[in-house]
C-alpha positions in Angstrom: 167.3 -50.0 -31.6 166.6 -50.7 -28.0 165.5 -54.2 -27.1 164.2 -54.6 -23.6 161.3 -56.1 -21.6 158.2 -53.6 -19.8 157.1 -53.9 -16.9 154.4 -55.2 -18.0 156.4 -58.1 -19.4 155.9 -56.6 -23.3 159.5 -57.2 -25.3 159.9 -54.0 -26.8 162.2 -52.4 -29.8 162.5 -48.7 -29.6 164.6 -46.7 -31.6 167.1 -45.1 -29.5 166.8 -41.5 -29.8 170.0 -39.5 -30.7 170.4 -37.7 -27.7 171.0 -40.7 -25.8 174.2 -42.4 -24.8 176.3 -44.7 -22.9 175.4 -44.9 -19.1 172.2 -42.7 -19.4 168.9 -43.4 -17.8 166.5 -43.6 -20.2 162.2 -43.8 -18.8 159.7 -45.1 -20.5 155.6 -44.3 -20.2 152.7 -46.0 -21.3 149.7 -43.8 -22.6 146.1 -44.7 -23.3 146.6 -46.6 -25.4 149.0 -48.9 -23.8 151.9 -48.5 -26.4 155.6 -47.9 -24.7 157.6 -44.9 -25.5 160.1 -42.9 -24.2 159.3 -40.1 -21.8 162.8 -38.4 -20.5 166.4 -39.1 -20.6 168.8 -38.6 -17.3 172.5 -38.1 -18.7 175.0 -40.0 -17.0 175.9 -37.6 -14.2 173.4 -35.1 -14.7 170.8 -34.4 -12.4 167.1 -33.5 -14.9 164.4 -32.0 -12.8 161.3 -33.4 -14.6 157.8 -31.4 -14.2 154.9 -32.8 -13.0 151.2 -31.8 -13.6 149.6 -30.2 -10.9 147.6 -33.0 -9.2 143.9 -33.4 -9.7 141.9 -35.1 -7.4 139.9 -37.9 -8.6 136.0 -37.6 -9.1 133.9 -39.8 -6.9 131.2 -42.4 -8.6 128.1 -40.4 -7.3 130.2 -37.0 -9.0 130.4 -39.0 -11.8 127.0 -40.0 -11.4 125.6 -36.4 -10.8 127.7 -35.5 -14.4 125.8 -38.7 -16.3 122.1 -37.5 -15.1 122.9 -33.7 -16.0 121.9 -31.6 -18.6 125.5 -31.5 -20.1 125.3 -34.9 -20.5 124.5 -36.5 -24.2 123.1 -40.3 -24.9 124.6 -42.1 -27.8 123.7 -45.7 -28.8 126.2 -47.9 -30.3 125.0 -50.9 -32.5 127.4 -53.9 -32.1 127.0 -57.6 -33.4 126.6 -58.3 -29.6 123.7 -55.6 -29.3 123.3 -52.2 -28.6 125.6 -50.5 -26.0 124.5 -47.4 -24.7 126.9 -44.3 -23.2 126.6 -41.0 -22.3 129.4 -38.6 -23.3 129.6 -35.4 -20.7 131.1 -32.2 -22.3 133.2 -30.7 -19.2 134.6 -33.3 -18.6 136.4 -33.3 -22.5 134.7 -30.4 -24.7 137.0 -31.6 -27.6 137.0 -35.0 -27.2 132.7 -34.8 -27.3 132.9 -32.6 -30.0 135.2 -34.7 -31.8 133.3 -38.1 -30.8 129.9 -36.3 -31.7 131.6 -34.9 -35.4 132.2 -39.1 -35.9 128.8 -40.4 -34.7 127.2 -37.6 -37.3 129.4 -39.0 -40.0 128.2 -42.6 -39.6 132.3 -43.5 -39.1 132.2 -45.8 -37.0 129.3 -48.1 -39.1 130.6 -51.3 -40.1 134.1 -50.4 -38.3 136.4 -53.0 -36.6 137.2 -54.0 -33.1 141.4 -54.2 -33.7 142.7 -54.5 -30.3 140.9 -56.3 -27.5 142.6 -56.8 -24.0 140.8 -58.7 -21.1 140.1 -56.6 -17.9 141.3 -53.7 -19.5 140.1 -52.5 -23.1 138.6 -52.8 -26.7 139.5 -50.5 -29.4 138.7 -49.4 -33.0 137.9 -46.5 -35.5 140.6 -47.3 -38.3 138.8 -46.9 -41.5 141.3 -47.6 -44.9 138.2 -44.7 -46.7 138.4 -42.1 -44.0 141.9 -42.2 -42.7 143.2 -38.7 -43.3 139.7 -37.1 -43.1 140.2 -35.9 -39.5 143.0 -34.0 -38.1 144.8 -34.5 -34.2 142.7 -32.6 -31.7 144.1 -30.7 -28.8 144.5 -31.8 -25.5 141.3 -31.2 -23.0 142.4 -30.5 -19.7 142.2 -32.8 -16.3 139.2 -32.4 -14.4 139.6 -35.7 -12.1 137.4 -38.1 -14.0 138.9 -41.8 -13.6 139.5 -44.2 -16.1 137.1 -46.8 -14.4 135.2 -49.8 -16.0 133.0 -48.9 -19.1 134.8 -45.3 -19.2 135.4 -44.1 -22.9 138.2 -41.9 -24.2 140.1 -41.4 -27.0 143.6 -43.3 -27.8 146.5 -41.0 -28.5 150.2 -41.3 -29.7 151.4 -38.3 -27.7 150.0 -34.8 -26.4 147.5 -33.4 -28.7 147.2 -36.5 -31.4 143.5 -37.7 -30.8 141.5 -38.5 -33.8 139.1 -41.4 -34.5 140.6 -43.8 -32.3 138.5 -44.7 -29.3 139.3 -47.0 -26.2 136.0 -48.5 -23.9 137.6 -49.8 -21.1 136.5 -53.4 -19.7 138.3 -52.4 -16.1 139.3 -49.9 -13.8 142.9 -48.3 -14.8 144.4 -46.3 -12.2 147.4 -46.2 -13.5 146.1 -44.0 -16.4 143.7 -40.3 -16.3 146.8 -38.8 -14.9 148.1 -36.2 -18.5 145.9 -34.2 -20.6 146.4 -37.1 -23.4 144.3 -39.3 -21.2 140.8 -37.7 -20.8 137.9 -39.4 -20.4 135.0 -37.9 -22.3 132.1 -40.3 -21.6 130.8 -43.7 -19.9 128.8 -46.7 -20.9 125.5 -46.6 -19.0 125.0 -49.9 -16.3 122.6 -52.0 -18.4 124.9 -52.0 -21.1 127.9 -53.3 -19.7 126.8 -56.8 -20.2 126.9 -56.0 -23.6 130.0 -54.3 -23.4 131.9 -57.5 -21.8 130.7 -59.8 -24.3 132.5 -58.3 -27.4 135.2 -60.6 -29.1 138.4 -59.7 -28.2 141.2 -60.2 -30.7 144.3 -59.9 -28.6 147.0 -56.8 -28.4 148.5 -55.7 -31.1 151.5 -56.7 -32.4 153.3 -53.1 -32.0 153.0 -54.2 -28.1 153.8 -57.9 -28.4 150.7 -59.3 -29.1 149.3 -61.4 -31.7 146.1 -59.4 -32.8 145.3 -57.3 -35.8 147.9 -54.9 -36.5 146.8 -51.6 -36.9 149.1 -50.5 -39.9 147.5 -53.0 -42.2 143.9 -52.9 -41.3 144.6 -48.6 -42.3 145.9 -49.8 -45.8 143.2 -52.8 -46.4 140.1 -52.8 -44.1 137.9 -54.5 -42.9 138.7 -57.3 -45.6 142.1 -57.7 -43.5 140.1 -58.4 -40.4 137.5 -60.9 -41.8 140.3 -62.7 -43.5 143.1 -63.1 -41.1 141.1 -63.2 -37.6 137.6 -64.7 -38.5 136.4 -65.0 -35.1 
């Protein structure tokens, strides 16, 4: 196991993977989700040549904007003990991710579901459900199209490439630093007189996978919501 602090100043424990040894770099990524993992190894003395996606430049607000008021765009309403939040969710700019989203919304999954993971400035995130967890498989990957993870965007959370499910992220602040792989893809946007709302949702900490001291995931999947209501009341 490999112990070591993030940048971010998370103590991590990774298992080492097997190819690695003595004296080689090993680089880590965060995805959407903001969990740590590994993404390449250099061997000691080796040059590795690592591919980059081809760069997409980042949509503008009034693009954005123009995408919102079009006729690809679809208005959802989200009932919250806080009030109703309402998004739009935009097809081009995830197809699978809106189908996906739009598959849960018509399934009444995310009724009575859980807020798990709440991080100031930067997300909230739920859609673990202990009834429903192996009713939907991992989606592929939608393709960049230069939408920015900006405050109030809404996207999926993902382990790796091609690994969305039910899992969704609204984010309480612009994050740069993510929107920049096919696992991070946008697919929608609270609306402006709903981010009020949106900013006054409890938020429970990070999980404890990434050092924090909120809900962890694992047993929320294998007790619900009960877990929630009786270990963090608030």
């Amino acid at each position: 196991t490999l112990k070591l602090t993030a940048p971010d100043g998370v103590m991590l424990q990774l298992p080492l993977p097997e190819q690695a040894a003595p004296g080689d770099q090993i680089h880590l990524m965060k995805d959407a989700a903001g969990k740590w993992g590994f993404k390449h190894i250099v061997k000691s003395g080796a040059t590795v040549a690592t591919t980059k996606p081809a760069s997409t430049a980042k949509r503008t607000r009034d693009e954005l904007q123009k995408d919102l008021n079009g006729p690809d765009a679809i208005a959802v309403r989200l009932d919250t003990t806080k009030g109703p939040i309402f998004l739009k969710v935009v097809s081009s700019w995830s197809p699978r991710g809106v189908k996906r989203f739009l598959e849960l919304v018509d399934d009444n999954f995310f009724r009575e579901i859980a807020i798990y993971r709440g991080i100031p400035n930067f997300l909230v995130q739920f859609g673990i459900k202990d009834s429903m967890r192996n009713q939907y498989s991992k989606i592929q990957d939608d393709s960049l199209c230069g939408v920015p993870y900006l405050d109030g965007m809404v996207g999926f959370a993902a382990a790796g490439p091609n690994t969305r499910t039910s899992t969704l992220c609204l984010f309480l602040g612009d994050a740069p630093h993510l929107g920049n792989t096919s696992v991070e893809t946008p697919f929608g946007m609270v609306l402006p007189e709903s981010m009020q709302t949106l900013h006054s949702l409890h938020l429970p900490g990070d999980i404890p996978q990434c050092g924090g001291k909120g809900p962890d995931p694992t047993k929320l999947e294998q007790q619900g919501n009960a877990y929630i209501t009786g270990q963090f009341p608030d």
